[in-house]
C-alpha angles and dihedrals in degrees: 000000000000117000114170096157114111087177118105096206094056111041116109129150127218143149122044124248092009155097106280115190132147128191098211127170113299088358128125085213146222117232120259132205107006098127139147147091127315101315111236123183121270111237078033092252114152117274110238121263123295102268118249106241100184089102087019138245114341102227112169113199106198112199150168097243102146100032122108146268118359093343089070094052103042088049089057085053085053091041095056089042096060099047087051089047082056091042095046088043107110094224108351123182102187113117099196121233099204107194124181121222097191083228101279123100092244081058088050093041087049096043090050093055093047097051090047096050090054088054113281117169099181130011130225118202154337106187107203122059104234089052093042086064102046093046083043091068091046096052093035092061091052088050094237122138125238133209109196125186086221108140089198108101092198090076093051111103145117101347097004118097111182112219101193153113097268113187078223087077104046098038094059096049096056093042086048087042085051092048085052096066111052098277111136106165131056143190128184137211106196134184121234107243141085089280083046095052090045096046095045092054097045086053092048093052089045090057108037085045085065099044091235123134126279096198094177145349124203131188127197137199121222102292101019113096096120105073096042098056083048094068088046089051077047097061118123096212104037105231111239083234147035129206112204109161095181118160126233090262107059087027091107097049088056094048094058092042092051089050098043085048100061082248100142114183076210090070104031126029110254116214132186141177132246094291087082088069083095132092093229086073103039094063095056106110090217093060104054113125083036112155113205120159130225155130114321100242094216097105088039100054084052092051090050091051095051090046102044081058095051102040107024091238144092101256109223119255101257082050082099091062095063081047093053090042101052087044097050093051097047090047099047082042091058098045100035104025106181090011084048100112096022109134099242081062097047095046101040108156093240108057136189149289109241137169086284095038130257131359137155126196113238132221092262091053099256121123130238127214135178112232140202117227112222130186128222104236114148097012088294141081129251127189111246094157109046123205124269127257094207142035079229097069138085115279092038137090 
């Protein structure tokens, strides 16, 4: 058994021959869950070399630093996160490589073959997806795994674990915790965009896995909400829910259009994704009684504590995903050693408790995670679904 956690509060021990680890509240976390025999590969492929830990394990961390506007400064959040994930660490023995993509997938191509070549056994990032799949053919060929923070599922394969908020995730626990109570048919209002094309998708899937109804399904461009929320208003059977995975910045367009439109969240049951997960929106009137899934915020509120202390700064809200990373490596590294990284290790069923609870990585490369469903009530949202402690439990797949 593995047990890194020097805090008191957090230390529990579960699970037999196996990892044991657990990201509690104010804890810098041992991992939980991931048990089982002697992982293998999964397509029984050999797992790379044992790493050399004289100067310890090699870890890049490929990153848009310099690159401008909000990646820069999302990948300096990461970038702290990680360096307090080495610090908190009881023992750790990952000498970071940080290696900065500019922002462009030649930078990423150029920063993976530079980490490899001082040493990188595994490789943390990129952030962004194109640079995800250019970095993904440099590390692949040197049969090394990656773990991205992508959120794009299209760039997850062989080697590359996305460890990431997917919609994915969130849609389809609004859409199961809606079933759940009693809603059977469903209509959708759906931005156009690349947000708009995943999230419609995920909803669609959701739907159709659960044999419920899909009456109706909009899309808007910027600026035309109204008449789509106008069809649904149209509608000769009224739908039990409504998706509606408007952003913060267009929240207050759809309130009004839903308003203008006859659409009352009193009378139909109104869902969103993860992007509610905003204030902007949950200050909209319209949207009160909202549902929208995602992470519970209890072991993040604790990381930001710590980090604030540490750094100064409010850490972003994707910070949590390079401490996870870097935890989850060390401690993989310290229980597995050359089987460490393996696929069968890195995508054990059972996955693990992180900073935003648990995950697990799947066979395609996507990640997992259990999710808590809040409402918007006050202008604020309240959890009224909480988050499984299982993939065996409701809610998770």
């Amino acid at each position: 058994m593995l047990q890194t956690c020097s805090f008191a509060a957090a230390a529990r021990v579960v699970a037999t021959t196996a990892l044991i680890a657990f990201f509690a509240a104010g804890c810098a976390g041992d991992f939980d869950r991931m048990r089982g025999s002697r992982p293998q590969s999964a397509d029984n492929t050999p797992a790379p070399a044992a790493p050399t830990l004289q100067d310890g394990l090699g870890v890049a961390l490929i990153l848009p630093l310099t690159a401008p506007g909000n990646a820069g400064a999302v990948a300096a959040s990461l970038k702290n996160a990680a360096d307090l994930a080495v610090e908190e660490y009881k023992g750790s023995k990952v000498r970071l490589i940080v290696k900065d993509d500019g922002g462009t997938a030649e930078g990423a191509r150029a920063a993976a073959s530079a980490a490899l070549a001082e040493g990188a056994e595994v490789v943390l990032g990129p952030l962004l997806a194109p640079n995800v799949q250019a970095a993904a053919q440099v590390v692949r060929a040197a049969g090394r795994p990656m773990i991205a923070f992508s959120t794009d599922a299209s760039v997850a394969g062989r080697g590359v674990n996305l460890l990431s908020f997917m919609p994915e995730n969130d849609i389809d626990r609004v859409v199961e915790f809606a079933a759940q109570r009693g809603k059977r048919s469903f209509a959708a209002l759906i931005p156009e965009g690349a947000y708009g094309n995943v999230a419609a998708a995920a909803f669609q899937a959701a739907v159709t896995r659960r044999g419920l109804a899909l009456a109706a399904m909009e899309r808007y461009a910027p600026g035309g909400v109204d008449e789509g929320a106008k069809q649904i208003a149209a509608l000769r059977v009224p739908a039990d829910a409504l998706f509606l995975p408007e952003n913060g910045d267009g929240a207050a367009a759809l309130g009004q259009a839903l308003a203008a439109a006859g659409i009352d969240g009193r009378r139909v049951q109104l869902l969103g994704s993860g992007v509610w997960d905003d204030p902007r929106v949950q200050r909209v009137p319209q949207l009160q009684g909202g549902w929208f899934a995602a992470p519970d915020k209890t072991g993040f509120n604790a990381f930001a504590q710590r980090y604030r202390a540490r750094f100064g700064s409010e850490p972003t809200r994707i910070a949590s995903l390079a401490y996870d990373a870097v935890f989850l490596v060390s401690a993989l590294n310290a229980q597995y050693g050359a089987q460490a990284f393996a696929d069968g290790t890195l995508q054990s069923s059972e996955g693990v408790i992180g900073t935003d609870g648990l995950f697990r990585f799947q066979a395609d490369g996507t990640s997992r995670r259990a999710l808590a469903v809040l409402q918007i009530t006050g202008n604020t949202a309240q959890v009224i679904g909480p988050a499984p402690r299982s993939f065996a439990s409701p809610g998770t797949q």
